[in-house]
C-alpha positions as CSV (number, residue, x, y, z in Angstrom):
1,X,-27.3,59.9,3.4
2,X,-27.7,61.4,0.2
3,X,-28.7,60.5,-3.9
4,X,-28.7,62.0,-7.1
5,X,-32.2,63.7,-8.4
6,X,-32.1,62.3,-12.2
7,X,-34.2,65.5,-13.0
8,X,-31.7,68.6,-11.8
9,X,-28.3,66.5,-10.6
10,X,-28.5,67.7,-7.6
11,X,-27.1,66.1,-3.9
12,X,-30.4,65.7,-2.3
13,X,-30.9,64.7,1.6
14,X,-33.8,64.9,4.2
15,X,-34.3,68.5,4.4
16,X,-33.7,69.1,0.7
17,X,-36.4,68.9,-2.1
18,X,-36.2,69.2,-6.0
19,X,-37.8,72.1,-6.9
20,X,-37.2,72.1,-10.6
21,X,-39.3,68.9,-10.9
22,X,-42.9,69.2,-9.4
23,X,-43.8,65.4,-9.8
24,X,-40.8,64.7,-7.8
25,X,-41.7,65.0,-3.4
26,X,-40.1,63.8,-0.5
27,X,-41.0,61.1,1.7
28,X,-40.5,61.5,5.2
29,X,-40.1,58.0,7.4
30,X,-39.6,57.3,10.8
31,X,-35.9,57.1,11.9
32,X,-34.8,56.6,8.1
33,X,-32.2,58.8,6.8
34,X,-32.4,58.5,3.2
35,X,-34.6,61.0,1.3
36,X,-37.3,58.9,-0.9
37,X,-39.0,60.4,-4.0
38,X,-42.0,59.4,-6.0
39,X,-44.0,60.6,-8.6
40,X,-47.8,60.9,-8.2
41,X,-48.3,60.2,-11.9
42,X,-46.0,60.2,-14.9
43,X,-46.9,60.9,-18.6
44,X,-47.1,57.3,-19.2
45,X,-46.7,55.8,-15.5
46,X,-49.6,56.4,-13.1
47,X,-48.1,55.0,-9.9
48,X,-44.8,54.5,-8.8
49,X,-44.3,53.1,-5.1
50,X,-44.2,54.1,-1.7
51,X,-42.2,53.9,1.6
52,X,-43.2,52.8,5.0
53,X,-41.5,51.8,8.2
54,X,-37.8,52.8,9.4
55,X,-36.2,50.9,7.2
56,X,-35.6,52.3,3.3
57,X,-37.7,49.9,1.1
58,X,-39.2,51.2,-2.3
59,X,-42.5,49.0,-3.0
60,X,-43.2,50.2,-6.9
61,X,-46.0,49.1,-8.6
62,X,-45.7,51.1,-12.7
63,X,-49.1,50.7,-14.5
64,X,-48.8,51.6,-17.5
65,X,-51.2,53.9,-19.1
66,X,-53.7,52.4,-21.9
67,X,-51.7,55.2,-24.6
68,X,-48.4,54.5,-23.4
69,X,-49.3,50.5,-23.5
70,X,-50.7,50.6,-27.1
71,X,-47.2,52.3,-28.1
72,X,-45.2,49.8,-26.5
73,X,-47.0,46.9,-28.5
74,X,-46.7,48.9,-31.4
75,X,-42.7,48.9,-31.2
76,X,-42.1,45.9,-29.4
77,X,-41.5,44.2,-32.3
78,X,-39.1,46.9,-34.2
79,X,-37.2,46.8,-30.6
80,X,-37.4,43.2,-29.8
81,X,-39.4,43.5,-26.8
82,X,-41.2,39.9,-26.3
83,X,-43.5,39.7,-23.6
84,X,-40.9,38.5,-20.7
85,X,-38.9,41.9,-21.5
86,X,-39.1,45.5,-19.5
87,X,-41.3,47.4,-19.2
88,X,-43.5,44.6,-19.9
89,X,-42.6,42.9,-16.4
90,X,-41.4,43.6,-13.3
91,X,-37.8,45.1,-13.2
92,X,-37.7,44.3,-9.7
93,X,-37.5,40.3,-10.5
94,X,-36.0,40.5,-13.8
95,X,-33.8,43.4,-13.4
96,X,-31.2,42.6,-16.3
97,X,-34.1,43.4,-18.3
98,X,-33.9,46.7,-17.5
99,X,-31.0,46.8,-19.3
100,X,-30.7,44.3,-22.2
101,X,-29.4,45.1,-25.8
102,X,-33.7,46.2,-26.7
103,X,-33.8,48.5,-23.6
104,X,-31.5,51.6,-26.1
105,X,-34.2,50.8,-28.7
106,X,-36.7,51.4,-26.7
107,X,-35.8,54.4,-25.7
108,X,-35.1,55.8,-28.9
109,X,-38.0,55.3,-30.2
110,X,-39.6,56.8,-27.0
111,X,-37.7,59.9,-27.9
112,X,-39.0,60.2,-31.0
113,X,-42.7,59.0,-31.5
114,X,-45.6,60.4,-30.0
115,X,-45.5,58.2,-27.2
116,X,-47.4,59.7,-24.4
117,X,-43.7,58.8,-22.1
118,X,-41.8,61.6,-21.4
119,X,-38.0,60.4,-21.6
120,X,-37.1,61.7,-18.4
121,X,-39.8,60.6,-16.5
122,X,-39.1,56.7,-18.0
123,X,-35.3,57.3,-16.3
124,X,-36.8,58.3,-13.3
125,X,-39.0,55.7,-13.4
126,X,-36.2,53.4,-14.2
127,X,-33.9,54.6,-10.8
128,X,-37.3,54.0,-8.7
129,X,-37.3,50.6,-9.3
130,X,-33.0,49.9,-9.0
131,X,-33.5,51.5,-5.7
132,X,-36.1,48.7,-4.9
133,X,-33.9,45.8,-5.6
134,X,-33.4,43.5,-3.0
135,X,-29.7,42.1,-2.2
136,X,-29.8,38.7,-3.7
137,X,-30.5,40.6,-7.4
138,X,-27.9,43.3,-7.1
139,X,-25.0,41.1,-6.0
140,X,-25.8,38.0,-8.5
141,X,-22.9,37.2,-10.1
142,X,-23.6,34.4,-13.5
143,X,-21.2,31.9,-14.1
144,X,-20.1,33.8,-17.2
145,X,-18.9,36.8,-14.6
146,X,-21.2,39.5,-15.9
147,X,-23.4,41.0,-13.0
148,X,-26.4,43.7,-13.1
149,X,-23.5,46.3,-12.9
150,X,-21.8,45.1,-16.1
151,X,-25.0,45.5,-17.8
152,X,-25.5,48.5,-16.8
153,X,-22.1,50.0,-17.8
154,X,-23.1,47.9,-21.1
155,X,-25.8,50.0,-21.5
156,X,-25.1,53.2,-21.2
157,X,-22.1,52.6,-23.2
158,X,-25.3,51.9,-25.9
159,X,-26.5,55.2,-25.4
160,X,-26.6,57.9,-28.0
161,X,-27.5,61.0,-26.8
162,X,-25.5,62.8,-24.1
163,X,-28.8,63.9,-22.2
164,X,-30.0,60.4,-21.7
165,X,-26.1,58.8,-21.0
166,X,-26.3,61.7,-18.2
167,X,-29.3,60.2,-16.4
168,X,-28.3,56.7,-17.0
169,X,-24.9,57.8,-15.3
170,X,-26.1,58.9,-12.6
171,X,-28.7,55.6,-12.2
172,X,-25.7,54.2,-12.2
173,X,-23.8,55.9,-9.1
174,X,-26.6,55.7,-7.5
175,X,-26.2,51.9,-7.8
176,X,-22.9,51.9,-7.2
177,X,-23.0,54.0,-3.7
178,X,-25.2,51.1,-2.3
179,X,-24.0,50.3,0.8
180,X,-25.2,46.4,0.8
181,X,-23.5,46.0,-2.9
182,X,-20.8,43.4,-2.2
183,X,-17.3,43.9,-3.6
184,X,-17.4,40.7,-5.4
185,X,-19.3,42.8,-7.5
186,X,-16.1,44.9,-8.2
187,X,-14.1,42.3,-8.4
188,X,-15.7,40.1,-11.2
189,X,-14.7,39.5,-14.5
190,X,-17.3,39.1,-17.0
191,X,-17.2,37.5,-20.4
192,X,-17.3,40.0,-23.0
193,X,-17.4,38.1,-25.8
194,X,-14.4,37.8,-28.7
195,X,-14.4,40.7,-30.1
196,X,-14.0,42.5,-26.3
197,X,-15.0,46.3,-24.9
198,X,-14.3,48.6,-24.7
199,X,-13.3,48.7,-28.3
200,X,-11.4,45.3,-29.6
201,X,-7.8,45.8,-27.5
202,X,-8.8,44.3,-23.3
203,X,-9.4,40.7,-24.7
204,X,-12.3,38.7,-23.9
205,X,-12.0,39.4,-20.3
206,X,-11.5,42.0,-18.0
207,X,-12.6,43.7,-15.0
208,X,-16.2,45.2,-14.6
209,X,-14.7,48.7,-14.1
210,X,-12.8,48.1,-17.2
211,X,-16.5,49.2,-18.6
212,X,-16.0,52.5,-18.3
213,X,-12.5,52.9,-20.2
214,X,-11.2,54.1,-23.4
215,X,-11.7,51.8,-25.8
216,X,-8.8,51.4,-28.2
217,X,-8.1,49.3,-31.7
218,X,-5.8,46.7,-31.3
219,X,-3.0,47.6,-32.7
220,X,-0.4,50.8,-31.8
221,X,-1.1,54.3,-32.8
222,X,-4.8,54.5,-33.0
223,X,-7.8,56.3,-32.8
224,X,-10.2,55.3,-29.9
225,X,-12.8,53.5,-30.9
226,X,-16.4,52.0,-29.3
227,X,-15.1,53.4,-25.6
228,X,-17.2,53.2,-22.0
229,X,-18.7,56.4,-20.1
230,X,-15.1,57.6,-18.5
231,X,-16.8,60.3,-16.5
232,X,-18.4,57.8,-14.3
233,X,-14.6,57.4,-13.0
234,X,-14.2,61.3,-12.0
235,X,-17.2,60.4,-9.8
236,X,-16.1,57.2,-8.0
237,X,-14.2,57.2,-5.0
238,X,-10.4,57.3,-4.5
239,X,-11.0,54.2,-2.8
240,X,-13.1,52.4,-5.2
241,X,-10.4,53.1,-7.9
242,X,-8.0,51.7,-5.9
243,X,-9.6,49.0,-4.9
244,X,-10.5,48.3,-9.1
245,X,-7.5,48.9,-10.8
246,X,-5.1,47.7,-8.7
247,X,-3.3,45.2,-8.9
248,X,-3.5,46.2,-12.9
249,X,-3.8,43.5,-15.2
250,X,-1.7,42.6,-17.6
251,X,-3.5,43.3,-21.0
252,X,-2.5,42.9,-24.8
253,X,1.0,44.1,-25.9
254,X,1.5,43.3,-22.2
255,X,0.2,46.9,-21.2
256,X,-0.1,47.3,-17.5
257,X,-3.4,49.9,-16.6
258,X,-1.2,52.9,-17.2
259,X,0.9,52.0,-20.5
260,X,-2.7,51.2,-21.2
261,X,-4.3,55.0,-20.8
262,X,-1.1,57.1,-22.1
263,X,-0.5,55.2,-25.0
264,X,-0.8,56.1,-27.8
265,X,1.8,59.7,-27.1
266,X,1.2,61.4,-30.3
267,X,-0.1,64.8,-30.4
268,X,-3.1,64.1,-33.3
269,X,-4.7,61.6,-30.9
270,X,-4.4,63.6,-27.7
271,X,-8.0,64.8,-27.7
272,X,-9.2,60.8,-27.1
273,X,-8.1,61.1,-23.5
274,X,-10.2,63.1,-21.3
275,X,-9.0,64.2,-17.0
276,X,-11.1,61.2,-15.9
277,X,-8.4,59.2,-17.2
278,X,-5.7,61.4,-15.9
279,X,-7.2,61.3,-12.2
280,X,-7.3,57.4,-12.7
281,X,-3.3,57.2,-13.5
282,X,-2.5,59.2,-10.9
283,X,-5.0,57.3,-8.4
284,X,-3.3,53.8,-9.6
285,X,0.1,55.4,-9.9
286,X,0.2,56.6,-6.1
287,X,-0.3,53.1,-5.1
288,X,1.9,50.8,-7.5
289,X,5.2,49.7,-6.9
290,X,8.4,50.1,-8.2
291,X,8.4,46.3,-10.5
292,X,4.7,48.0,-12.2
293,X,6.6,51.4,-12.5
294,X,9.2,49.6,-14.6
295,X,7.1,47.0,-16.3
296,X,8.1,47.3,-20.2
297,X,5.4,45.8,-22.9
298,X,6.6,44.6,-26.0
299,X,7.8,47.5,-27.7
300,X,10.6,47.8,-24.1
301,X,8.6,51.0,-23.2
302,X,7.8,51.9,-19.7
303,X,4.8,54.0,-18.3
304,X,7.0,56.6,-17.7
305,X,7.9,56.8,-21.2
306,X,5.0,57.7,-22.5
307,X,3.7,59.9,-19.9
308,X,7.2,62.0,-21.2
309,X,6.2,61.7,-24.4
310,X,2.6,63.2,-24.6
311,X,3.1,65.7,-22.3
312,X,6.3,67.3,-24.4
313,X,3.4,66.6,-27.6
314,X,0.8,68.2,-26.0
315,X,2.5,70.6,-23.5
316,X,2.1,71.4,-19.9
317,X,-1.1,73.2,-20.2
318,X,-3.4,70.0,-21.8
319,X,-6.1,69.1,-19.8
320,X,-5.0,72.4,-17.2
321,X,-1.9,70.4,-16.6
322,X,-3.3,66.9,-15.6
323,X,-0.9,65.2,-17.8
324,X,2.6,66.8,-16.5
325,X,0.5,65.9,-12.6
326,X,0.8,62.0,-14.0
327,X,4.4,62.3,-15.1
328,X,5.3,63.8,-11.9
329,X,2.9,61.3,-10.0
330,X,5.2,58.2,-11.7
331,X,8.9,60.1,-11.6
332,X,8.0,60.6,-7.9
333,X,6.9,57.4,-7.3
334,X,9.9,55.6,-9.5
335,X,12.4,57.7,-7.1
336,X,10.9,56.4,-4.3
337,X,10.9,52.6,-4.6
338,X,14.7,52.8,-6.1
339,X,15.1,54.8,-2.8
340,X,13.6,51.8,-0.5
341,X,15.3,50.1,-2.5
342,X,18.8,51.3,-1.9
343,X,18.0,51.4,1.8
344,X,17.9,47.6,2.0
345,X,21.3,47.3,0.7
């Protein structure tokens, strides 16, 4: 078994170690097979857990130091951190906390005041306790569909800098590869609200995966606009994919998953996409049948369409080809069915 050192990004397992991060060491347990790491003492965390026993169980206590307290009353107010909000209780009980609307704030401001917290060690304090969760809080799903996933993906989509999304991300596939996360999980909707995310165009609900897509304007021919953290989908599974995205919903301007992605076709929007979403219409496309293949949405265009279109605007070398890959993907697959399909006549 393996996770992801916030610090470096690296795959780390039993016999490995982080050696760009000194506060980071391994603990070894009896018959366990997932590296744990803890910090002797953060910038503004003195003690962070430990491990005992066969079984993989984080037990994190964080006391705060007295500097790093007094800044955190000092901004609690200009973040809208009351008392019952993290890191001002234990993430381990009230772990949507961890990532409410104040948590971004929070860590701006930790970025840039002379806070005694180091930002990286706050993210690495922030996995150590996710790991700790126990089951009940990382599968609860609230009537209104959102789950301790959706607010994650909420989150980070919250995020401004790049550095910081980075660590989050990988929090949050860390979470993900859980083995005891249910895929109820995957499966829920959660409110989002009228005016919808990413951007304004999925409606009020969607799937929690739907998070990490492009978000788009709701009308035709637009820029993106207010879109999730699509690299997390380079990183997910095949599976997983597969298992989110398909069946596709039927979305505004009855867009299936990939009329979704390719449109809009134009050339002067073409740098909104990125590969991730590429791999995803190609994962999706491999597994659709023919009747998604030729689904039309209101304007009578077809997936296929458009994958024609913005790969003769952008040419076979965008993206190192992963565009002409989905165009293939969904002629190949279009021939197929209307070959089973001859076959039964």
């Amino acid at each position: 078994c393996q996770a992801t050192c916030l610090e470096c990004g690296a795959r780390l397992g039993l016999d490995s170690c982080c050696a760009a991060n000194s506060r980071l060491r391994e603990i070894s347990m009896d018959g366990a097979c997932v590296a744990l790491f803890a910090m002797k003492r953060f910038a503004g965390i003195r003690e962070l857990g430990h491990a005992n026993g066969a079984c993989v169980e984080w037990r994190s206590c964080i006391r705060i130091l007295p500097a790093a307290q007094q800044f955190l009353r000092r901004v609690a107010v200009q973040v809208g951190c009351q008392a019952d909000a993290w890191p001002f209780i234990d993430g381990r009980v009230h772990p949507r906390e961890m990532f409410a609307s104040s948590t971004p704030n929070l860590i701006s401001l930790i970025r840039r005041s002379d806070s005694g917290i180091c930002p990286i060690e706050f993210f690495i304090a922030w996995d150590v306790v996710t790991r700790s969760l126990p089951i009940h809080k990382v599968n609860e799903l609230r009537e209104d569909g959102t789950s301790l996933l959706s607010c994650m993906l909420l989150s980070l989509g919250n995020l401004d800098f790049e550095s910081e999304r980075v660590k989050l991300e990988c929090l949050i596939l860390n979470f993900i590869q859980r083995t005891d996360l249910n895929h109820a999980v995957f499966q829920s909707t959660p409110n989002l609200g009228d005016m919808g995310f990413p951007g304004f165009s999925i409606g009020s609900k969607a799937p929690v995966m739907w998070l990490c897509m492009r978000g788009k304007k709701n009308y035709r021919n637009g820029r993106s606009t207010c879109s999730g953290d699509r690299n997390i989908l380079e990183k997910l599974p095949h599976a997983l994919l597969e298992f989110c995205f398909v069946p596709s919903p039927i979305l505004p301007h009855r867009d299936n998953i990939l009329q979704y992605i390719l449109e809009p076709a134009s050339r002067c929007h073409a740098t909104d996409k990125t590969s991730s979403e590429a791999l995803l219409c190609r994962v999706v496309a491999r597994r659709l049948g023919l009747i998604d293949h030729i689904h039309r949405n209101e304007e009578g265009v077809c997936a296929l369409s458009y994958a024609e279109q913005f790969v003769h605007n952008t040419g076979p070398s965008f993206h190192g080809g992963a565009w002409v890959r989905v165009r293939d993907m969904i002629t190949e697959k279009m021939l197929d069915g209307c070959h089973d399909l001859g076959k039964r006549d």
